[in-house]
Residue, then its C-alpha position, 0 to 999 in steps of 0.5 A: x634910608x639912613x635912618x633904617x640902616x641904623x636901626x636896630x632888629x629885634x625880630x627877624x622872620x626867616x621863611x623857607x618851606x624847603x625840603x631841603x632832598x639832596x641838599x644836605x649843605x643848606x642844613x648847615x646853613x639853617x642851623x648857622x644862621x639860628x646860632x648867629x640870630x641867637x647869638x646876638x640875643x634876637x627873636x626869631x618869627x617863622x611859619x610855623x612849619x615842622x618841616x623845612x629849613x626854617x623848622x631848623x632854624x627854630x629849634x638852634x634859635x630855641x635851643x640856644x636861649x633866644x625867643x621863637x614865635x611859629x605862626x601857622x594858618x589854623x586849617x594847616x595846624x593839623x597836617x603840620x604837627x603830625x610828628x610833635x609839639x610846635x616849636x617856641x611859641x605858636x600864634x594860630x591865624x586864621x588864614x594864610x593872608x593873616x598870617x602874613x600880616x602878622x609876620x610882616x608886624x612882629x618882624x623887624x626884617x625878613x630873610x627869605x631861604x629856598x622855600x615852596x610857594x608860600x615862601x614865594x608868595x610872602x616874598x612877592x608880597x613884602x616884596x611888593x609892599x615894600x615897592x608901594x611903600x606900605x613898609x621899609x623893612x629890609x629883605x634879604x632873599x636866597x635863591x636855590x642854587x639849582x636854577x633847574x628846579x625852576x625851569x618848567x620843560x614843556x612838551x607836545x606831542x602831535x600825536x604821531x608819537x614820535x619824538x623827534x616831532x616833539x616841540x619845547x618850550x622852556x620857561x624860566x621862572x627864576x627871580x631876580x631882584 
């Protein structure tokens, strides 16, 4: 382990599909984090995605000199560069398994920001990856602040439309590693 700690990154994959609504501040947070990748002259892999808080740490990553290498599914190419051209470099895979392989050859370390469930997914799978040790590459992960997004309020009704027969059940869904 000591040796891992040593050692140095090249290639950091940054995962975050979020959209990032009424939280303005994580756009600062993307945009710092691309600056402090860039600065200390790093490539940057990401998902490929124009949209989300990866989307901008590419273009600070990009537009401050380092190298940017976006890896979309080829059935997700479409529906991703509607508004222009891809950011960096664009490695197209066929699958969403595929490009998860590729992410987890081209980087060096992974920093997982608030995402949608393919962030969640590449997560639980390096995650996993890591837990069977099929690698030793480090994992930083940032929950979303608002733990309410990941509660899922469940309601029946039995029928009589009245509210307070209403039963709940509430499933937290957060993750803690």
């Amino acid at each position: 382990m000591a040796a891992s700690s040593s050692k140095k990154f090249k290639n950091i994959c940054v995962l975050s599909g979020f959209h990032y609504g009424k939280y303005k501040e994580f756009v600062q947070v993307a945009v710092d984090l691309g600056r402090v990748i860039a600065e200390r002259k790093l490539h940057l892999v990401y998902g490929g995605g124009e949209r989300g808080l990866s989307r901008l740490v590419s273009e600070t990553v990009l537009t401050r000199g380092s190298q940017v290498l976006g890896i979309i599914p080829k059935p997700m190419k479409p529906l991703v560069y509607m508004s222009g051209p891809p950011i960096g470099e664009e490695l197209v895979v066929s699958s969403m398994q595929e490009r998860i392989s590729e992410m987890m050859n081209r980087a060096d370390t992974f920093i997982f920001l608030p995402g949608d469930l393919a962030t969640f997914e590449a997560l639980i799978t390096f995650a996993s990856w890591a837990y069977l040790n099929i690698h030793k590459k480090p994992i930083a992960y940032t929950p979303e602040p608002d733990p309410k997004t990941f509660a899922l309020d469940w309601s029946t009704d039995d029928g009589s439309g009245n509210s307070s027969s209403n039963k709940k059940c509430k499933l937290d869904l957060t993750l803690r590693l």
